[in-house]
Every structure is written in C-alpha cells, then in structure tokens.
C-alpha positions as CSV (number, residue, x, y, z in Angstrom):
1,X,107.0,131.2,114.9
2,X,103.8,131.0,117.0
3,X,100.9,133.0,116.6
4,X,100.1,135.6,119.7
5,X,97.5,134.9,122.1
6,X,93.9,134.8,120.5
7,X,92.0,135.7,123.2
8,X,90.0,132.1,122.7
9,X,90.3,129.9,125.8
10,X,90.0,126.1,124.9
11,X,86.4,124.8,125.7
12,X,85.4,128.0,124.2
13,X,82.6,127.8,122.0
14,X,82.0,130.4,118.9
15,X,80.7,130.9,115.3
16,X,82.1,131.8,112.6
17,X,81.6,135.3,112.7
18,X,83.5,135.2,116.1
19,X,86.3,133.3,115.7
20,X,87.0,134.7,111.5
21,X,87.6,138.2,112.4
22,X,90.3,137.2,115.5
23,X,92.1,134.6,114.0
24,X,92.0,135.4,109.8
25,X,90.2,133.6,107.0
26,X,86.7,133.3,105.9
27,X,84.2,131.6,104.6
28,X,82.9,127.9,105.5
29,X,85.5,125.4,104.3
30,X,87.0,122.7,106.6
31,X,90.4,124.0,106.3
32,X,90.9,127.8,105.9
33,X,94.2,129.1,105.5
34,X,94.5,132.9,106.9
35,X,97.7,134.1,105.5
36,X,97.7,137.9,107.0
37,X,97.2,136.2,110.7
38,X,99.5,133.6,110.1
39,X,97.2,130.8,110.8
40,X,95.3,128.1,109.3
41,X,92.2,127.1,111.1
42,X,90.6,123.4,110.9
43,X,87.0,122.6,111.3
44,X,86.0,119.3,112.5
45,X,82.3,117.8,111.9
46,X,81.7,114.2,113.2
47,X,78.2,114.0,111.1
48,X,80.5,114.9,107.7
49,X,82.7,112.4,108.6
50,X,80.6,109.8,109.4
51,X,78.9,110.3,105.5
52,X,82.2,108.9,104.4
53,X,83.3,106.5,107.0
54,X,86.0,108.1,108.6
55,X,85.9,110.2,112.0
56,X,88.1,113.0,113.6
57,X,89.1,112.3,117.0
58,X,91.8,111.8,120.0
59,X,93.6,108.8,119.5
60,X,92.5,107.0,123.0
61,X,96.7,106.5,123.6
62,X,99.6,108.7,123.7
63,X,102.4,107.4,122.7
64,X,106.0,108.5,124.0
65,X,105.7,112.0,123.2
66,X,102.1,112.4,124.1
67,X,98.8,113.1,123.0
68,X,97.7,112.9,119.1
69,X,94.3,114.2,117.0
70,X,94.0,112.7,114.2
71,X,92.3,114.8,111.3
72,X,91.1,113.5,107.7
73,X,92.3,116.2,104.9
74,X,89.5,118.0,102.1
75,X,88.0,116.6,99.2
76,X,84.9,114.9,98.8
77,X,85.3,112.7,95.6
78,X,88.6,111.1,94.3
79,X,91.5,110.7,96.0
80,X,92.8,113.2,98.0
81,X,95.9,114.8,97.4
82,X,98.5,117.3,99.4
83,X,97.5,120.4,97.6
84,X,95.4,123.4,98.3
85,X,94.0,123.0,101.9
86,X,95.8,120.0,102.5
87,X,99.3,121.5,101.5
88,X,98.4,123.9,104.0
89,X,98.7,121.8,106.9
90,X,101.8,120.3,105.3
91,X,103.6,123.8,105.1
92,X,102.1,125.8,108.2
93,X,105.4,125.2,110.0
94,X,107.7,126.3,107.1
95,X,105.4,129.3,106.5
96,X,105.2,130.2,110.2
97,X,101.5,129.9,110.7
98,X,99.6,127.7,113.3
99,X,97.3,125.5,113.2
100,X,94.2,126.3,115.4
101,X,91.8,123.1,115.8
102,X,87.9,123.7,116.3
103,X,85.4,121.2,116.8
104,X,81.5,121.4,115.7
105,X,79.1,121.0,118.9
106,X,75.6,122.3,117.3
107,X,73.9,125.9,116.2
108,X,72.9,128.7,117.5
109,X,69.7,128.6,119.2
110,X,66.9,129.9,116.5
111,X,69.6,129.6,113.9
112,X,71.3,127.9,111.1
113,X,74.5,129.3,112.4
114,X,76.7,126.7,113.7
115,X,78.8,126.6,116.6
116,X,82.5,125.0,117.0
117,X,84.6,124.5,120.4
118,X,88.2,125.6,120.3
119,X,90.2,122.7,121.2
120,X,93.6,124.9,121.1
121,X,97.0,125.5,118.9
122,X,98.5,122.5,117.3
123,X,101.3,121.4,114.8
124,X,101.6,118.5,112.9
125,X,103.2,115.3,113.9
126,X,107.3,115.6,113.2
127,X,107.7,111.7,112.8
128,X,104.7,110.5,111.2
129,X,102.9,114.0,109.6
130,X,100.0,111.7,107.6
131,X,98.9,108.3,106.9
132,X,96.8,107.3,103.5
133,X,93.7,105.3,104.3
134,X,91.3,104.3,102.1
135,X,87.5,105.7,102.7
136,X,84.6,106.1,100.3
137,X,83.5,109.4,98.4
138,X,80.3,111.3,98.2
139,X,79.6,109.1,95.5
140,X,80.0,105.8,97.4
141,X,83.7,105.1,95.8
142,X,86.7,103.7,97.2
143,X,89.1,106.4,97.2
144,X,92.4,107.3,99.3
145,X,92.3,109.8,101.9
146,X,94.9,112.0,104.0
147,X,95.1,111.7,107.8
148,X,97.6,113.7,109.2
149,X,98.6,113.6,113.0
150,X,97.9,116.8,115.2
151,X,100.3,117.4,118.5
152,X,98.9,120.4,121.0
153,X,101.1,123.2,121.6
154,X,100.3,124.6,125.1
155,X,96.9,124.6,126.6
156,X,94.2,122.4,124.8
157,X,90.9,120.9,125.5
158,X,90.4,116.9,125.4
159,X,87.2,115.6,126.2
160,X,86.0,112.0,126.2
161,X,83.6,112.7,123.4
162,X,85.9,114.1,121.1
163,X,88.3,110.8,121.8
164,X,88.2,108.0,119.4
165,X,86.6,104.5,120.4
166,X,88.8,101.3,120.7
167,X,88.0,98.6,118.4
168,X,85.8,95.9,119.5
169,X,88.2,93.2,117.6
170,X,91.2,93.0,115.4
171,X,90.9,93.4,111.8
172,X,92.7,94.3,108.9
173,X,92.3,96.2,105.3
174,X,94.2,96.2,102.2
175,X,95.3,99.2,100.7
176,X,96.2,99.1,96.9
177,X,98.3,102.0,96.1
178,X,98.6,104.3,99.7
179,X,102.0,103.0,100.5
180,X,103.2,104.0,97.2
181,X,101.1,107.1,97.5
182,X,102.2,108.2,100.8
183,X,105.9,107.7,99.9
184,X,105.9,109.8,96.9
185,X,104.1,112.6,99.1
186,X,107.3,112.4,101.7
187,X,109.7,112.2,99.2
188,X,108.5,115.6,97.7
189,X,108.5,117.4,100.9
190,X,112.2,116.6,101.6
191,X,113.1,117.5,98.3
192,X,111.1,120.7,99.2
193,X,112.5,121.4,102.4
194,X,116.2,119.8,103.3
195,X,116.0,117.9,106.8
196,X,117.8,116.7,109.4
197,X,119.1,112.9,110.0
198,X,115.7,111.8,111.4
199,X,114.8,112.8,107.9
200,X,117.5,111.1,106.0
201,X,116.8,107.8,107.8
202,X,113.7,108.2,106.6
203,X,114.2,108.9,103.1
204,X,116.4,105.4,103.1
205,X,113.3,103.5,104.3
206,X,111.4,104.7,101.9
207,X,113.7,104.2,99.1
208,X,114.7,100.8,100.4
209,X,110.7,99.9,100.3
210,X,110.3,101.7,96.4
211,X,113.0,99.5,95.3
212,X,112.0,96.6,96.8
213,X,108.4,96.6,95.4
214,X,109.5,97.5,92.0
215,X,111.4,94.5,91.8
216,X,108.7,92.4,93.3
217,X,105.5,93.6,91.1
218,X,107.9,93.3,87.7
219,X,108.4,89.6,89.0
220,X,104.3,89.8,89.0
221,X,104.2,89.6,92.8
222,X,100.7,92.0,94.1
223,X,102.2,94.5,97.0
224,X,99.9,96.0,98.8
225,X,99.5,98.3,102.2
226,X,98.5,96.4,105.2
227,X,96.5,98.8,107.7
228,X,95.7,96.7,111.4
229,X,93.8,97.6,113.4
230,X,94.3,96.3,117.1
231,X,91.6,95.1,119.4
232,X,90.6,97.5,122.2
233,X,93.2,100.2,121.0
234,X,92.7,103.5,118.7
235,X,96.2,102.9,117.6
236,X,97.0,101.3,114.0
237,X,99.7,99.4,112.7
238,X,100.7,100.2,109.1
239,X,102.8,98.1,106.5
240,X,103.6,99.5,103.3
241,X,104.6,96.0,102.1
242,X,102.6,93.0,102.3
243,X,102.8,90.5,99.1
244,X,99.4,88.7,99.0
245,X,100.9,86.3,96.0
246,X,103.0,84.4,99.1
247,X,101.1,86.1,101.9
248,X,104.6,88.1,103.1
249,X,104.4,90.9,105.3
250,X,107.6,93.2,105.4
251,X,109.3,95.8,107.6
252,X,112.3,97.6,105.8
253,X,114.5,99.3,107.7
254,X,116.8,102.2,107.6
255,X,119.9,100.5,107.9
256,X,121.2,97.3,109.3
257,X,122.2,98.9,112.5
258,X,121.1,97.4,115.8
259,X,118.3,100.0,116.2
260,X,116.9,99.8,113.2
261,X,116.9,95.9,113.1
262,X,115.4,95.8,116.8
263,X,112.3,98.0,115.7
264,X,111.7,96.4,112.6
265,X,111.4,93.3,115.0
266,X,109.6,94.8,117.3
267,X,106.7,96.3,114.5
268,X,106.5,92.7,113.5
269,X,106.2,90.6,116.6
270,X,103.4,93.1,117.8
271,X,102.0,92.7,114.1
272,X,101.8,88.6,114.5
273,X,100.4,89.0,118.0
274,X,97.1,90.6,116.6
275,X,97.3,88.9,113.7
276,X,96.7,85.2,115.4
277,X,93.4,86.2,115.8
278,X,92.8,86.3,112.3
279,X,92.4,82.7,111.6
280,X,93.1,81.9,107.9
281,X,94.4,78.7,106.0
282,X,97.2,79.7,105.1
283,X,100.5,80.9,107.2
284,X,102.0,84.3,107.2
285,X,105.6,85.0,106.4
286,X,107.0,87.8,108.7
287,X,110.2,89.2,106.9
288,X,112.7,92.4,107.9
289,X,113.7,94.4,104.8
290,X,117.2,95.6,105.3
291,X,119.5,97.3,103.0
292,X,122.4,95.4,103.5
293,X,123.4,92.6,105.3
294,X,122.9,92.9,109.2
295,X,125.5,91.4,111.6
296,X,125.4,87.5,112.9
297,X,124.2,88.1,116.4
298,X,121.0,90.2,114.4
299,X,120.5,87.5,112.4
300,X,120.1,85.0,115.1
301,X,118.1,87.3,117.0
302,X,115.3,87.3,114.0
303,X,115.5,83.7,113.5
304,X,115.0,83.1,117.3
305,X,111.6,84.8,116.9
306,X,110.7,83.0,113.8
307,X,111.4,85.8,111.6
308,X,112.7,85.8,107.9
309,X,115.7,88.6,106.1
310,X,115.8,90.3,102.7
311,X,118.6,92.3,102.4
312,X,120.2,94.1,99.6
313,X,123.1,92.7,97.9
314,X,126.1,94.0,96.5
315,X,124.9,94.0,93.5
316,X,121.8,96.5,94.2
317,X,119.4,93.4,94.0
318,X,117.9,91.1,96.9
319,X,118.9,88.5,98.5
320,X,117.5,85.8,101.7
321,X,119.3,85.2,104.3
322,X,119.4,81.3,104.5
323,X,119.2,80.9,108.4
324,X,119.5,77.3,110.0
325,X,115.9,75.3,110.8
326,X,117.0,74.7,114.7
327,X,114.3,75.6,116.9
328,X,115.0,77.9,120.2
329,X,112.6,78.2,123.1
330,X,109.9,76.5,121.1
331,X,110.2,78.9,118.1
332,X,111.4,78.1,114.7
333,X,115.1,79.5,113.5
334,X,114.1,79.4,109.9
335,X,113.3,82.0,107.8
336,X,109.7,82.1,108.1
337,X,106.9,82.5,110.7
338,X,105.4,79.3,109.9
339,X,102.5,79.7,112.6
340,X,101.0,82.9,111.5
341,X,97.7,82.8,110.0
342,X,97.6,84.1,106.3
343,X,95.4,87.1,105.0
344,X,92.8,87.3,102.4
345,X,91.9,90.3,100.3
C-alpha cells in the first residue's frame, strides 16, 4: 500500500510545522512513526552524525537494482537495537506505511527553526534491509549500530552533497558480536513474517554460519565480523566469519548448488583483491562454507583460484575438503590462499 500524493515535490525544503501536519507525526525525533497517515518520516542530520562517526548518505554506486541511501537507526548510547523507531522501519512494509526521507539543510532565517529537504518516498532494501556497524556513543563508547538500506519509490532527489565519499584507501575493521547480532535480528523477522524462497535461502546461510561458529568458538577459535572497505568505492564488503586464531576468512553458502558456490567465490576473490593491499606477516586463508558437499567440477573450480571448502558432513559436523597441491595458471590447487596477506585486530 502506498501513501497518496503529499503535495511535497523532492528538492522541497520545509520545517517541521510544514511537513507534520501533511504527512502525520510530531515532535523532533529522527524517526517519527505517523500511524493515522500511514507513514513514518526519517530525519537525516550530517552534523549528528558526524558526533558519532557515522554519516547518512547516497551510496556513490548502484548496484543491479539501482540506487541506495543508507541511513544509521536511533539511539545515542549502547547498542542499538530493532525496536521502537528502528522496528519501525523494519515493519513499515508489513504495516502499509511509507517511508518518507528528509534531509537537514539549515534554519530559518532569524530562527532556531530548522529546515529539511524532501528527498522523496522510499522502502527498505528487500535483500539486504540493515547492516550492524560498529560506531561510538555520546559517551565516546564502542557500541553497534543499525544501518539499514533505503531504495526510492518514484520521483526522488539525489544530489552530489547528499552522496557519500569514496574511500581514499582500503581498510578493514573488526566487529566482535554484529554478525551474530545481525543474524538473530533476521532470524526474528522471518519468524515474524513467513517469506518466500529468497527468504528461505537466506535463513540456511544464516543458520549454516550460527552453526559453524558455535562449533568454532567452543574449540576456542575468536570469530569475528570482517567489515572492508574498498578503495575509491562507497560500497562495503561484509563477512560475518573471519577466525583471527588462523587468520580464516569464510563465505557460507546457501547450498552447494552451482549459484550459490559461484557467489561465494566471487565475494571472496573480490575480498583478496582489496585485501593485498593490506600488507601483513602473515597469509590469509580464503574458505567457502557450504552445507554439504559440492560437486567435483565446483571443487576444482575453488581450488583453481586458490580457495579452501568446509562443508557439513553427514554427521551435522565439518569437514575439509582435502584438494590436490597442483598448481593451475600460476595459482595454487590446495586448500588455502597461501598469498593473501593476514589481518590484525
């Protein structure tokens, strides 16, 4: 269900007192559910954001469904967490609202009052609704925080200033508990709402990658969330498995089918492309995460590129593929990507 036309044009920009009365809600909170117009309204502030290292903004490439705001969820001190406001956004879909996106430009002239450009309507992103990202707090703490991932519906407003800025160079952060974090949250929104087979894929990644790191912390292994950021792009790579005990990144899949394999690949080769420029003294192992054993020619196909296989066993444990040593096209067969630099926490 979409909300009728507002009568705001994107580029528009208003106050409060405009824009309240129209579209529902009230008061001065970032997010502002309005339950009689159906609507939930989002304020964006730059100078907030910037207080706690984090900004709002157009991520500088669409990818193949197009363009994407990204937009960092309420709460000022602790982790943040998909309730109140930030359930809101979750659930404006199954609720029938929409979710209008505004922008803070300045004040009033003579005035306190501040003014906001309407950007347009928006829902959030169906594949990948939020990432957890670590930022600090009003009180200088390291806390987790929600950034979910805005698609326009219809006629918006994107203007360089409003568009993120590429890194200057590749670098990486660890992320203690977000992966876990961020799976739990998904997991309770399926049970919440029963999906389709995107959704069920997903579901078996997710419970392929609890299992897994279950079984490696009771072994006393340290998984953590790998978050990359890639040199002159606004885009991030995230891993929700990297062991720093043996310096292991992994990509699970969703089954051992030939598209799921072939992405996993793919996440990790453009991974250990940015990654090289992270010189370490150490190597990297690159490792697909699959939940049962994937055919021959797939298993060759990782071992050409000089990545490892953990699959699940018949058993409900994990097991290595032992793949031959022979090198192809100048790249190892083995298990392992023995020319990756390693990371450090």
């Amino acid at each position: 269900m979409t909300t009728p036309p507002t009568g705001f044009q994107p580029g528009d920009v208003l106050t409060r007192a405009d824009i309240h009365p129209v579209l529902g809600g009230s008061g001065y909170a970032g997010i502002c559910p309005a339950k009689e117009k159906r609507n939930v309204l989002l304020f964006s502030d730059s100078k907030i954001g910037e207080r706690y290292g984090y900004r709002d903004g157009w991520l500088a490439e669409d990818d193949d469904i197009g363009p994407i705001f990204t937009y960092t969820g309420v709460g000022k001190q602790g982790d943040q967490t998909i309730s109140g406001g930030n359930s809101s956004i979750l659930e404006a879909a199954n609720k029938g609202r929409t979710l209008h996106l505004f922008i803070a430009v300045g004040k009033v002239p003579g005035s306190d009052r501040r003014t906001h450009k309407y950007i347009g309507q928006f829902k959030v992103d169906e594949r990948n609704a939020f990432e957890i990202r670590e930022a600090r707090d009003e009180l200088g703490q390291n806390r987790n925080v929600i950034v979910f991932r805005l698609r326009p519906i219809g006629p918006h407003i994107r203007e360089p200033s409003d568009t993120l800025q590429p890194a200057p160079q590749s670098r990486f952060r660890l992320h203690r508990t977000a992966g876990r974090i961020a799976r739990a949250y998904r997991r309770q929104r399926r049970q919440q709402h029963p999906t389709g087979a995107a959704q069920i894929s997903a579901a078996a990644r997710d419970d392929l990658a609890d299992a897994f790191e279950e079984r490696e912390t009771a072994a006393g292994e340290n998984i953590v969330q790998l978050e990359l950021s890639m040199r002159n792009s606004t885009s991030q790579l995230v891993f929700d498995l990297y062991n720093q005990t043996n310096n292991t990144l992994y990509e699970p899949t969703s089954s051992a089918a030939n598209e799921s394999i072939t992405q996993a690949l793919a996440q990790l080769l453009h991974a250990r492309r940015y990654l090289r420029s992270l010189s370490r003294h150490q190597p990297l192992h690159l490792m697909v995460l699959a939940p049962t054993l994937p055919r021959e020619d797939l298993r060759g196909l990782l071992a050409e590129h000089g990545i490892g296989l953990v699959y699940r066993n018949d058993s409900g444990g994990f097991s290595e593929f032992e793949a031959s040593t022979t090198t192809v096209s100048g790249l190892p067969q083995g298990l392992r990507c023995a020319d990756c630099p390693a990371l450090a926490s």
